[in-house]
C-alpha positions, 0 to 999 in steps of 0.5 A, a space after each residue: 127815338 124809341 124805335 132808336 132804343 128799341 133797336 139796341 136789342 138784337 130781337 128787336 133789329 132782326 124783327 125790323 129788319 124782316 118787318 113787312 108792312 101793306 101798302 097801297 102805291 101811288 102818288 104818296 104811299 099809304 100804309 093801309 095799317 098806319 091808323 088807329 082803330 079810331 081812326 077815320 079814313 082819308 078821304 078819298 080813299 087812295 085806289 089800287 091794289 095793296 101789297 106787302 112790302 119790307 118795310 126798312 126801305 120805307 125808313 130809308 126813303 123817309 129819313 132821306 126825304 127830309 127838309 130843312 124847312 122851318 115852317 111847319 106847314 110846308 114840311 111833309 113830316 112834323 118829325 125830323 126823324 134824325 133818330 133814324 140815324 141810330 136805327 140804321 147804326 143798329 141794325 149794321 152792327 155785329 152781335 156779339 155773345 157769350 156761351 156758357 161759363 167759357 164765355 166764348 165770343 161769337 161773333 156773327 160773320 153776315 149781320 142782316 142789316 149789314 147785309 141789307 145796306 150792302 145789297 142791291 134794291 129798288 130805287 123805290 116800289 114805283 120802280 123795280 127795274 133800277 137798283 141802288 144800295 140802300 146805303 147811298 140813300 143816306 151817306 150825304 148827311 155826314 154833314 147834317 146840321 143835326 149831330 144826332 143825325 150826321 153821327 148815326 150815319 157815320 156809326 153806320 158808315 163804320 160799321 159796313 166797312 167791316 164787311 170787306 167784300 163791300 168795300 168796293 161797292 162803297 167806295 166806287 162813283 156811282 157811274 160804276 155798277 158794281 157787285 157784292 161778293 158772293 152775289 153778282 147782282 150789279 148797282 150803282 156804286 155809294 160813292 162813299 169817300 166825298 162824303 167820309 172826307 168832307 168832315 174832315 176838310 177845311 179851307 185849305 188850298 192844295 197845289 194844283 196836282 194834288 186838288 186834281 187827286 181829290 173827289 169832285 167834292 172837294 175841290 176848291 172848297 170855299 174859305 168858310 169850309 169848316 171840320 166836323 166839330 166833334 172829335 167823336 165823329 172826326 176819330 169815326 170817319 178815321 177809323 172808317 178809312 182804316 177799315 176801308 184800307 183792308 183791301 189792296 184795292 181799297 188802299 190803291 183807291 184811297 191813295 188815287 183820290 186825295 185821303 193823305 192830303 186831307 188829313 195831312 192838311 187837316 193837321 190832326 194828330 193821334 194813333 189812327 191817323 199814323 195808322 192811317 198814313 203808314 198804310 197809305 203811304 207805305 210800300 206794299 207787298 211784293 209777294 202776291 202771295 201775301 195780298 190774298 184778302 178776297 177770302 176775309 168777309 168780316 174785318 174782326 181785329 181792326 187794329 191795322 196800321 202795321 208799316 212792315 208786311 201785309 202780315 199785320 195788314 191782314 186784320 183777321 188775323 189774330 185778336 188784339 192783345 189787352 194791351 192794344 185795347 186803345 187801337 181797337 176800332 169796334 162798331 159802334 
């Protein structure tokens, strides 16, 4: 929790996010900087050699090592480290500052930690070769018993959905090897979509042509399949289909896998969701001309869901007037 808190400030997510920690590799890790000074040493003592290593991936790979076992003495670690979750949300937001008495906002365009979950990297230290974005290590616990821990990932979720050029990487099957603009290095896709819709799935039965359209997920799930509970969490993962329907490729794939019968049948009813059938739903431009996206790294305006054009598709475009405050999507 206080590594939570502490990440709220920029200085302190810039310094995580390049912290290097010794290590010596092997069966378990073993920080060799991780004891006091009184301290003794295991014994025995772990043989090879140390090396430096970024220290976020350790956090990933603990965080998603978690156990749902209640027995103390069967767990690896005494912690449940949900507040995790906050770090990773932290550390994926945009900072936003203001300069002099025009207070001027500028808003950084690559946020490092954004830029870490989107990029690829080890599998682990034992093996370098295999990569994998670091955001597949955590997207499966959108449903996580724990609220702290389930929101978290969805503020995160969230806010790399604001970098456009990611968008294809979140959203493509992990048996895809996909890239991030600018960089060409191939990983494996997140495979995000399953895990944004399962909090917003009940019971329901759909008709045989539309379960086909749905994610392996969530076809024929059981009777006792319940939604997210909490509203806050339920708008999120709205807000992050929205983000996700900036591009002409993401809103094609959204509409191919079954989004408009999940919240159709979900029967939930606000702006956003509007929002979001208008551009499911809606017809797209004809002008190709009008679908140049690939340009906008950074989706600053999301108050999309215009049905007329791609003119208001183009998020970027222009800042949302006072009025439309509420149709804001922010990062959180």
């Amino acid at each position: 929790m206080l590594l939570s808190n502490l990440t709220s400030s920029s200085a302190a997510c810039s310094t995580l996010i390049s912290l290097h920690v010794s290590i010596i590799p092997g069966t378990e890790l073993y920080a060799t900087q991780s004891r006091c000074g009184t301290s003794p040493p295991p014994d025995p003592y772990p043989s090879g050699e140390e090396k430096d290593v970024l220290a976020l991936p350790l956090l990933l790979d603990a965080f998603a090592a978690v156990t749902t076992d209640s027995d103390p003495s069967k767990r690896k670690r005494k912690g449940d480290l949900h507040f995790l979750a906050s770090v990773f949300a932290n550390i994926s937001v945009v900072r936003k500052c203001y300069h002099s008495m025009r207070e001027i906002l500028n808003v950084t365009k690559a946020p490092a930690g954004r830029n870490f979950l989107l990029s690829p990297q080890p599998i682990d230290i034992s093996n370098p070769a295999e990569l994998e974005y670091p955001l597949a290590k955590i997207v499966s616990f959108t449903e996580h018993k724990d609220t702290i821990r389930r929101g978290g990932v969805a503020s995160t979720l969230k806010n790399c959905a604001f970098h456009a050029p990611g968008h294809k990487a979140m959203l493509s099957p992990e048996t895809d090897k996909v890239a991030v603009p600018p960089s060409t290095t191939l990983a494996r896709g997140v495979d995000a979509l399953p895990y944004i819709l399962l909090p917003l799935a009940g019971p329901e039965e759909f008709e045989l042509e539309d379960q086909e359209k749905l994610p392996e997920a969530l076809q024929f799930l059981p009777p006792t399949k319940t939604r997210e509970s909490d509203p806050a969490l339920r708008l999120m993962h709205v807000e992050t289909l929205l983000l996700l329907c900036h591009t002409r490729w993401g809103r094609d794939y959204i509409r191919e896998h079954g989004v408009y019968e999940i919240v159709r049948a979900a029967h939930l009813i606000s702006e956003h969701i509007e929002r979001l059938v208008t551009l499911i739903k809606g017809d797209e431009p004809s002008d190709p001309s009008e679908l140049d996206e690939g340009s906008l790294e950074t989706i600053q305006d999301a108050s999309v869901g215009a049905p007329e054009g791609a003119e208001r598709r183009q998020i970027t475009s222009a800042p949302v007037e006072d009025d439309d405050e509420d149709n804001r999507i922010e990062e959180v």
